[in-house]
NUFIVO-699884 format. One record per residue (C-alpha): residue number from 1; residue in three letters; z, x, y. Coordinates in pm, 1 decimal. Each point is the difference from the previous one (the first is absolute). Example, Ala and Ser with C-alpha at 12.3 -4.5 7.8 and 13.67 -1.06 7.14 Angstrom:
BEGIN
[r 1,'ala',[780.0,1230.0,-450.0]]
[r 2,'ser',[-66.0,137.0,344.0]]
//
This chain:
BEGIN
[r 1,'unk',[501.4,2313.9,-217.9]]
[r 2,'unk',[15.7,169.5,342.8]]
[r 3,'unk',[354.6,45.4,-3.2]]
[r 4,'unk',[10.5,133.8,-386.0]]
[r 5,'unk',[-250.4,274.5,119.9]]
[r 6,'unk',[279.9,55.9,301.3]]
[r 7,'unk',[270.6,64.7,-277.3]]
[r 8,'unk',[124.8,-272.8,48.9]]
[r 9,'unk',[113.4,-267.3,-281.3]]
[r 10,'unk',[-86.4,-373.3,-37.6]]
[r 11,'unk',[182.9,-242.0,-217.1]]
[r 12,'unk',[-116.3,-359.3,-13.8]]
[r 13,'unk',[277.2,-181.3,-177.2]]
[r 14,'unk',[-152.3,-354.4,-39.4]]
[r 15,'unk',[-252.0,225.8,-235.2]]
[r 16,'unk',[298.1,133.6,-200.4]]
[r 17,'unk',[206.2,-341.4,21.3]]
[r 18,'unk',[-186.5,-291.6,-8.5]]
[r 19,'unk',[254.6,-292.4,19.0]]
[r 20,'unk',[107.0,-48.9,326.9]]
[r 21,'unk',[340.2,-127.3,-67.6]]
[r 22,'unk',[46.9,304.7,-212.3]]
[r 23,'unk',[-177.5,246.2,242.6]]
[r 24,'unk',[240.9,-155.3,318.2]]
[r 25,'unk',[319.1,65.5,-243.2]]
[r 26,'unk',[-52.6,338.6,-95.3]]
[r 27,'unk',[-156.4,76.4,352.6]]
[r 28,'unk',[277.0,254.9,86.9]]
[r 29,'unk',[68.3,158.2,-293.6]]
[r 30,'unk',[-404.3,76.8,2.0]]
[r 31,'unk',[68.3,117.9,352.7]]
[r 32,'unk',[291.3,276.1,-68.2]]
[r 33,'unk',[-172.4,112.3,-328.3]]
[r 34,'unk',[-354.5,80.2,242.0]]
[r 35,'unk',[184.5,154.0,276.6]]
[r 36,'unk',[197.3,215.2,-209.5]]
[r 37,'unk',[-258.8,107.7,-237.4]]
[r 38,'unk',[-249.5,69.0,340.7]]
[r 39,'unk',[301.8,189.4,167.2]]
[r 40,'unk',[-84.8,-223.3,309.2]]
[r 41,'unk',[160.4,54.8,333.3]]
[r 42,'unk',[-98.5,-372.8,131.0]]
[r 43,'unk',[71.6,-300.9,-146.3]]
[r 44,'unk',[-269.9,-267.0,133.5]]
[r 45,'unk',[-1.4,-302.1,-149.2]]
[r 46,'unk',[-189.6,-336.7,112.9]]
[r 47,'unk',[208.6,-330.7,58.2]]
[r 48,'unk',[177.9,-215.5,-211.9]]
[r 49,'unk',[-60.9,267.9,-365.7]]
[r 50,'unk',[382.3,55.1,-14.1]]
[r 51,'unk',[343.0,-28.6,140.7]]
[r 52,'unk',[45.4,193.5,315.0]]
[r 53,'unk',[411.3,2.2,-132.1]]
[r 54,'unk',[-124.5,233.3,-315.5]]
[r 55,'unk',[-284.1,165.8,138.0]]
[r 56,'unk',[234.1,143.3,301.3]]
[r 57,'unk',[264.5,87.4,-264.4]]
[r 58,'unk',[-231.0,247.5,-183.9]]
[r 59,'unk',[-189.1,110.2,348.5]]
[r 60,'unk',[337.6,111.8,155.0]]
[r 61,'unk',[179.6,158.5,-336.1]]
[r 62,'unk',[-355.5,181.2,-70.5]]
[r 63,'unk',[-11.5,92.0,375.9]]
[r 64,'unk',[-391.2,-165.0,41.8]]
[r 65,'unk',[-151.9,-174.7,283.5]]
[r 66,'unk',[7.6,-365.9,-44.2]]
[r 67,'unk',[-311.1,-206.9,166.7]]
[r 68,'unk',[-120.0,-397.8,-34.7]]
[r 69,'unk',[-313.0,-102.4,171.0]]
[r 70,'unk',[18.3,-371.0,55.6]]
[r 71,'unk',[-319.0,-197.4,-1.7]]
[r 72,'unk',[132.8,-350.2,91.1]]
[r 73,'unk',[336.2,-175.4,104.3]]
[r 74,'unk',[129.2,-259.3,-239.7]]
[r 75,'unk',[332.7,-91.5,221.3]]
[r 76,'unk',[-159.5,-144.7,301.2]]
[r 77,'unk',[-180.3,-257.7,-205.7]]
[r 78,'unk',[268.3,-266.2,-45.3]]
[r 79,'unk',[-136.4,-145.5,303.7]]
[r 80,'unk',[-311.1,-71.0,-140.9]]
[r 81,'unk',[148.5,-237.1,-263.7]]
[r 82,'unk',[269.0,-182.4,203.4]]
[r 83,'unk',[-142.6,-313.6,-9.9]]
[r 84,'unk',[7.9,-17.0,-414.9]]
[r 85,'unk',[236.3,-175.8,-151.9]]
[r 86,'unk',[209.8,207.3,-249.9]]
[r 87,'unk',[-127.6,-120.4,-311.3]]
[r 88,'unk',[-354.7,143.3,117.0]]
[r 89,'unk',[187.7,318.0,90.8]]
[r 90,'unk',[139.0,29.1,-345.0]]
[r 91,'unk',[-317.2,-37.1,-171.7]]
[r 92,'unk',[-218.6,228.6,168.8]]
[r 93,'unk',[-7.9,347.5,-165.8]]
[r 94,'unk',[-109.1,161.6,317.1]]
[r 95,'unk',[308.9,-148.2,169.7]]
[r 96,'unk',[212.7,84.7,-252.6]]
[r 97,'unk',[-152.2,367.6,16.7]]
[r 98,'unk',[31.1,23.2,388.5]]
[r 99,'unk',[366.1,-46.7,-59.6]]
[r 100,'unk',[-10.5,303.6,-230.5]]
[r 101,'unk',[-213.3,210.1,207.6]]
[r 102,'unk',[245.4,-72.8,311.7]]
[r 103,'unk',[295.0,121.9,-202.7]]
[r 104,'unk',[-169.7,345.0,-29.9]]
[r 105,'unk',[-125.6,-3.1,390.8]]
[r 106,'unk',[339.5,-45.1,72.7]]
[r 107,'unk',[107.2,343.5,-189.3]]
[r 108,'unk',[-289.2,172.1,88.3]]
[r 109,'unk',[72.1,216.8,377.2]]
[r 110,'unk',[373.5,50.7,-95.1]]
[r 111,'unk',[-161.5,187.5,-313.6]]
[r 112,'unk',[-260.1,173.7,73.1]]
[r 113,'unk',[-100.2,304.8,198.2]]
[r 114,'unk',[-272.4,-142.4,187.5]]
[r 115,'unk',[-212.0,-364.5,-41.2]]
[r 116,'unk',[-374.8,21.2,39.9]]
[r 117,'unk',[-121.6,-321.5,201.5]]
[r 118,'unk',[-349.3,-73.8,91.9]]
[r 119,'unk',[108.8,-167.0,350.7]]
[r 120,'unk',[244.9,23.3,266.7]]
[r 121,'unk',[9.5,-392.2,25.3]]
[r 122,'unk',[98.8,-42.0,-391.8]]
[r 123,'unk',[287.3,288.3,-30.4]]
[r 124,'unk',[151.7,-217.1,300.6]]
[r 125,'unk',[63.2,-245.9,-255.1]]
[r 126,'unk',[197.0,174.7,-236.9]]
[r 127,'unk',[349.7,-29.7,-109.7]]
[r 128,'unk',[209.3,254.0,157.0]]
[r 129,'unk',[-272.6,100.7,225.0]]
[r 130,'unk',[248.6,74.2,338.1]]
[r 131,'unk',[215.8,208.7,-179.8]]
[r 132,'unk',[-268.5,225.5,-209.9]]
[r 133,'unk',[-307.6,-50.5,211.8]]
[r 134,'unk',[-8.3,405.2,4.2]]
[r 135,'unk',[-85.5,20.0,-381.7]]
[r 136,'unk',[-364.3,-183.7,67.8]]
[r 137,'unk',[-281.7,146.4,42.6]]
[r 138,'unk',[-317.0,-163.7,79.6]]
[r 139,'unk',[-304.4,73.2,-227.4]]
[r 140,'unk',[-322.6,-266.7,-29.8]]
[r 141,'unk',[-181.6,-90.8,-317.5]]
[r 142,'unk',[-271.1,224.8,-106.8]]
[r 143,'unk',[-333.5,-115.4,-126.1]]
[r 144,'unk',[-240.2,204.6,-241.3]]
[r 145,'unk',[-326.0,39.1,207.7]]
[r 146,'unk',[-298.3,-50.5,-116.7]]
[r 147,'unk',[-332.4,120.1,203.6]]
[r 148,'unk',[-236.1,-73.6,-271.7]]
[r 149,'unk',[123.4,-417.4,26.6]]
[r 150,'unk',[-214.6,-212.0,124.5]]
[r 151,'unk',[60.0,-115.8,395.8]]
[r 152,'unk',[71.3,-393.7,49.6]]
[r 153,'unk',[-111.9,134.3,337.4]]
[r 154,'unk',[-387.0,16.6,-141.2]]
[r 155,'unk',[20.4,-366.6,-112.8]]
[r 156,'unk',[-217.3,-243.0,200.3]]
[r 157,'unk',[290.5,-165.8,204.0]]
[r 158,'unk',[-228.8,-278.5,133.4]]
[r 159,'unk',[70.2,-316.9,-156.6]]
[r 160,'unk',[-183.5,-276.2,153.8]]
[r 161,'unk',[-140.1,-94.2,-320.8]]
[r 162,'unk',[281.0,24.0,-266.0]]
[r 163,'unk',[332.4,-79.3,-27.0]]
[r 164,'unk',[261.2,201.2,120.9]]
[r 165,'unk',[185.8,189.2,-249.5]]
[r 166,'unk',[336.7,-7.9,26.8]]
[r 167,'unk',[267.7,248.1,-240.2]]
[r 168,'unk',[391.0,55.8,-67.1]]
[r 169,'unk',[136.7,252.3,-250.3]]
[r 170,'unk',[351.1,-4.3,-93.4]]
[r 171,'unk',[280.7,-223.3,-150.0]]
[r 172,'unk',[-116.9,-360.2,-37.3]]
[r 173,'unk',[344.1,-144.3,114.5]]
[r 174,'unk',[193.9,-150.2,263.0]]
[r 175,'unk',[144.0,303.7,187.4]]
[r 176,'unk',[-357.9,160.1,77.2]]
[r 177,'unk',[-138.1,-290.6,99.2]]
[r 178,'unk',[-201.4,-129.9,-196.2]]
[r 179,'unk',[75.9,-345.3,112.9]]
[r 180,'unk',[-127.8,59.5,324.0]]
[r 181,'unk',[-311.1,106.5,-119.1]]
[r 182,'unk',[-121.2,-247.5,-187.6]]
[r 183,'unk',[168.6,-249.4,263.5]]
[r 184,'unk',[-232.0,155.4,252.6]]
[r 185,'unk',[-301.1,11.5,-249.0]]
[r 186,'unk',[-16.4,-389.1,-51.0]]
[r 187,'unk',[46.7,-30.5,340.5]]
[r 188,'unk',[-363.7,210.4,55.9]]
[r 189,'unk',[-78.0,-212.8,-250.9]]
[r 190,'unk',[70.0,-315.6,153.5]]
[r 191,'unk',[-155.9,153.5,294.7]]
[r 192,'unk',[-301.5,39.1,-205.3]]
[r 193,'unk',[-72.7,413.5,82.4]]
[r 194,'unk',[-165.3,123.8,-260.5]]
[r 195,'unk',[251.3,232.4,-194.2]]
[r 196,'unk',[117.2,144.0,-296.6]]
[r 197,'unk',[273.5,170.7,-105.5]]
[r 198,'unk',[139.9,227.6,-289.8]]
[r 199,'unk',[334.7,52.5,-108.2]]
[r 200,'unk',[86.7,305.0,-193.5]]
[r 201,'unk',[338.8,16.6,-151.5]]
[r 202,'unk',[251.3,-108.1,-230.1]]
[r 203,'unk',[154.8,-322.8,29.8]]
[r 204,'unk',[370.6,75.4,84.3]]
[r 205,'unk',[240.7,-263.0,92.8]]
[r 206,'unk',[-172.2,-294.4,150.3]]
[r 207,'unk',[186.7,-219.8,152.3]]
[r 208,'unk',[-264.8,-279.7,103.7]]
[r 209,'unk',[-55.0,-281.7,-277.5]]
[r 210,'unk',[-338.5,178.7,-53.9]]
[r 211,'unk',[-293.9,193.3,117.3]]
[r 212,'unk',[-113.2,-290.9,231.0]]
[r 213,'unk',[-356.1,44.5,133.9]]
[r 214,'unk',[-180.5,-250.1,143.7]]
[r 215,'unk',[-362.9,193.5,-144.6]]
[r 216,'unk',[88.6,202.9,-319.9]]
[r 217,'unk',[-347.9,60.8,-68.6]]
[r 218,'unk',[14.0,210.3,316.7]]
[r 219,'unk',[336.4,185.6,-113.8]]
[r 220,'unk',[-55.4,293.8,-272.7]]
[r 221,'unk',[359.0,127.1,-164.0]]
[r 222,'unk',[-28.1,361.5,-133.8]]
[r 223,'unk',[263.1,198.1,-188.7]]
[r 224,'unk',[109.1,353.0,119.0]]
[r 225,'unk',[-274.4,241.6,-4.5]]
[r 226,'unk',[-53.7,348.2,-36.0]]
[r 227,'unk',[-31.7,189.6,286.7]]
[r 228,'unk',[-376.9,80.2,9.8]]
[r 229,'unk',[-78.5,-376.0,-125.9]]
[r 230,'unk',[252.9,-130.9,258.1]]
[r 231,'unk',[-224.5,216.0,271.6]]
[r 232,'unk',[-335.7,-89.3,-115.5]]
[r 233,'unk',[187.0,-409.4,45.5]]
[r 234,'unk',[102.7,89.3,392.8]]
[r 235,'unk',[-362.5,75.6,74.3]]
[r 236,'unk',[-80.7,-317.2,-85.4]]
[r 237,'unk',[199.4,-155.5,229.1]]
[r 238,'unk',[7.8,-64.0,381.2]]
[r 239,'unk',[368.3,-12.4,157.4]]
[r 240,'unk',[346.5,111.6,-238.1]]
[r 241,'unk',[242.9,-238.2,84.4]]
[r 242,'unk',[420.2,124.0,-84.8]]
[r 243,'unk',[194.1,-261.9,183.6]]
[r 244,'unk',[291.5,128.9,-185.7]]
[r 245,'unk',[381.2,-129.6,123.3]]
[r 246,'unk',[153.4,318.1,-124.3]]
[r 247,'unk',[-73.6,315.5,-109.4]]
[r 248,'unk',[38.7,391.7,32.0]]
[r 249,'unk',[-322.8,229.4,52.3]]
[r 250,'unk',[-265.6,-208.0,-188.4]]
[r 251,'unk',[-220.1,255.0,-171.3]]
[r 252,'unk',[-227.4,-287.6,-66.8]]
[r 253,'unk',[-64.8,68.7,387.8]]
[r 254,'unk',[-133.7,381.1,-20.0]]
[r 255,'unk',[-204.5,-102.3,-258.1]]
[r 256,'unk',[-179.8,-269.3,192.3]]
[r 257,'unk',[1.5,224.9,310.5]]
[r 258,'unk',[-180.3,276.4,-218.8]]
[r 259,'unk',[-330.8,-180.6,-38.5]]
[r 260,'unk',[44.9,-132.8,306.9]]
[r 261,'unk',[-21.5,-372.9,-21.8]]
[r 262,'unk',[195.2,-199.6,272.4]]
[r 263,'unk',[357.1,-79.3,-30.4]]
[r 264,'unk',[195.3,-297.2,119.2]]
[r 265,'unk',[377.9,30.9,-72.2]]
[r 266,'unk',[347.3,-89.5,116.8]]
[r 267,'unk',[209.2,237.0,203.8]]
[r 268,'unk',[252.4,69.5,-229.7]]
[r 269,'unk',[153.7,335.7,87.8]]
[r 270,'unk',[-176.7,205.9,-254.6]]
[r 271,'unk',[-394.3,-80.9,55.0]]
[r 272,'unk',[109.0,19.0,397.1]]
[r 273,'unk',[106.7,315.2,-75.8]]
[r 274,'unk',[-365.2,123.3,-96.9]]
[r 275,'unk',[-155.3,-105.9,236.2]]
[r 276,'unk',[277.0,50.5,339.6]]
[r 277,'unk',[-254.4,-47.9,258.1]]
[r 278,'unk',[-149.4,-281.2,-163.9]]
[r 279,'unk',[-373.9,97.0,-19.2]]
[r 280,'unk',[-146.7,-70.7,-281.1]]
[r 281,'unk',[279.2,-268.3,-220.5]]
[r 282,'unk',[-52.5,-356.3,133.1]]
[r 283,'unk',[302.5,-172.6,7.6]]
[r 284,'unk',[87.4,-344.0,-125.5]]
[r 285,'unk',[315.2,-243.8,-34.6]]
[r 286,'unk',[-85.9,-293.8,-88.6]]
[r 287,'unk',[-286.4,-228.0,-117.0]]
[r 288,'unk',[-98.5,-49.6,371.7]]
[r 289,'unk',[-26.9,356.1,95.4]]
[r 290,'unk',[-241.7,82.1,-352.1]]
[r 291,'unk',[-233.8,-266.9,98.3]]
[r 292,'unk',[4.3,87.5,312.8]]
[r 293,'unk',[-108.3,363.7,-80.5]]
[r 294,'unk',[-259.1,-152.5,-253.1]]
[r 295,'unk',[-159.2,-169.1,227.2]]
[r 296,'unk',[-29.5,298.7,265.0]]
[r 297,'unk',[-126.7,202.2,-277.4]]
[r 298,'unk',[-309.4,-245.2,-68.6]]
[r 299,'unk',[-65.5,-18.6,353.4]]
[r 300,'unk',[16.2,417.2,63.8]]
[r 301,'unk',[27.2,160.9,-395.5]]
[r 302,'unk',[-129.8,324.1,222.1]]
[r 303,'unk',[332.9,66.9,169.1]]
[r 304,'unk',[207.4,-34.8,-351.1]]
[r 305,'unk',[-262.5,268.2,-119.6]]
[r 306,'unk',[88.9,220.7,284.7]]
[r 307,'unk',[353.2,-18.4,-46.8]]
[r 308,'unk',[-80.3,50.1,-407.3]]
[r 309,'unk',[-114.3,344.9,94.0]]
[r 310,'unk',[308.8,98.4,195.9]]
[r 311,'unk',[235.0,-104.1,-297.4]]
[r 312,'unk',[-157.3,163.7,-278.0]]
[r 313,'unk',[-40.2,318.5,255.6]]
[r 314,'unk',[317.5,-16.8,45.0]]
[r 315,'unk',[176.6,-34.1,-349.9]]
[r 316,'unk',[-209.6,251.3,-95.3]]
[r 317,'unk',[157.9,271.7,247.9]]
[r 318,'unk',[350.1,-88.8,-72.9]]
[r 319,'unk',[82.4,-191.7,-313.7]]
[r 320,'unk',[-247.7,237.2,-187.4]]
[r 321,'unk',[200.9,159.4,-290.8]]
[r 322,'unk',[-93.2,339.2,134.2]]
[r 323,'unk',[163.3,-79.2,322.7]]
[r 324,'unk',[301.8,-216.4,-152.1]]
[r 325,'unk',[100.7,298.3,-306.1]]
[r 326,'unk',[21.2,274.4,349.9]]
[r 327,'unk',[251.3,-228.4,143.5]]
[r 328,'unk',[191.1,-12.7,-327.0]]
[r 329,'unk',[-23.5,345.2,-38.0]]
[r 330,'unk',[165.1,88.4,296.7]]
[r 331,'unk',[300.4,-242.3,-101.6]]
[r 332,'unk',[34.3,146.8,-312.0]]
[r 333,'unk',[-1.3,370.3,153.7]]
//
């Protein structure tokens, strides 16, 4: 609505095509008829919606701008899934669909004018990077901010006489993680802490036999939420635990760090890349280094709170979308 009252237009096309197959298909053709009929100077289009082949074709004959921001990077997964055999390859859709995806990455800087990353550490990554390292520009996620939310900050952190709540968000598969988790949750178990633990998500590829825990009755599984019900779920918890094994720039991250719960997650290159000084993200590896950090946090929950209020301080100065839309402004001038 904001941007309507700027003059500006605002086309959602999963409202005007609902099938997805049908929507990715006609993608471009959707994507010349909009620029043309807007007379637009810029073409800006998120990754993966269409090929970078046609969509450079049109930019250069039409003499328009072409831009890609890229969220996440599909072609430096394959490690991830080495040890697979290939029949487990082949069956995976999300396999299949990296594949795909690393096609396009591989098209992407020789087409474009310039490829929006979220982190220095990720663009690294990409195919052709040496050669058109120029075209990148660095931008981080924004995040809607909302004052009137409630704080996890104003919970009652103490928890000497409950269980510790324990949450991940995201894809329930292999490649975040997920394995680790609940590896590291039976082992609490087994320990006998007193914990629970949510996980919100849906249930990608899993590559384990099943969803192995050694208390289920202490496990709840929730579907993806809404934004304000996935919220009022965080401030129910104690610790949000991402031991992903690869990603880009998790938003799932800013929107843990805007209540301000605590945050243990792996050092991939794009959640380093929020927080560089490493002040407020506690980083993990492996099932070791989580309990590890568990177990400091039940001894001193204080410090974690302390370090809370320096993350969600600080997303809120620079991944706000006030700050984030000045810096694309200025690329776009």
């Amino acid at each position: 609505k904001r941007l309507m009252d700027k003059g500006h237009n605002v086309f959602f096309i999963s409202d005007i095509i609902k099938n997805k197959f049908l929507r990715l298909l006609l993608n471009p053709i959707i994507i010349v008829f909009l620029t043309l009929k807007t007379n637009s100077q810029i073409v800006h289009l998120t990754s993966y919606v269409a090929n970078p082949l046609l969509i450079k074709l049109f930019c250069t004959l039409t003499k328009k701008k072409y831009i890609v921001s890229l969220f996440c990077l599909y072609s430096s997964r394959y490690e991830n899934f080495k040890k697979f055999s290939f029949y487990k390859k082949i069956k995976s859709p999300q396999i299949r669909k990296m594949y795909f995806f690393t096609i396009h990455e591989y098209l992407l800087l020789p087409c474009v004018d310039n490829l929006i990353m979220q982190s220095h550490g990720i663009a690294n990554s990409l195919p052709h990077y040496e050669r058109y390292k120029h075209k990148i520009k660095v931008i981080p996620n924004a995040i809607e901010i909302n004052h009137k939310f409630p704080k996890w900050l104003s919970k009652d952190i103490s928890i000497k006489e409950r269980p510790l709540n324990l949450l991940y968000a995201g894809g329930i598969e292999y490649s975040r993680g997920t394995d680790i988790l609940i590896n590291t949750f039976n082992e609490l178990c087994d320990k006998k802490v007193d914990a629970k633990l949510t996980l919100i998500g849906q249930m990608g590829d899993y590559f384990s036999e099943k969803l192995n825990f050694h208390e289920p009755n202490k496990v709840k599984l929730l579907s993806k939420l809404k934004r304000e019900h996935f919220h009022r779920e965080v401030l129910k918890h104690d610790i949000f635990i991402y031991p992903s094994q690869n990603d880009g720039s998790p938003r799932v991250i800013l929107e843990m760090l805007s209540p301000g719960i605590p945050i243990f997650a792996t050092n991939l290159p794009g959640i380093v890349g929020l927080d560089k000084k490493k002040e407020f993200i506690n980083f993990i590896s492996d099932k070791e280094s989580i309990i590890k950090k568990i177990e400091a946090y039940i001894n001193d929950p204080s410090s974690f709170y302390l370090q809370s209020i320096k993350g969600r301080n600080h997303i809120r100065k620079y991944n706000s979308t006030k700050y984030v839309s000045k810096a694309y402004e200025k690329l776009y001038s």
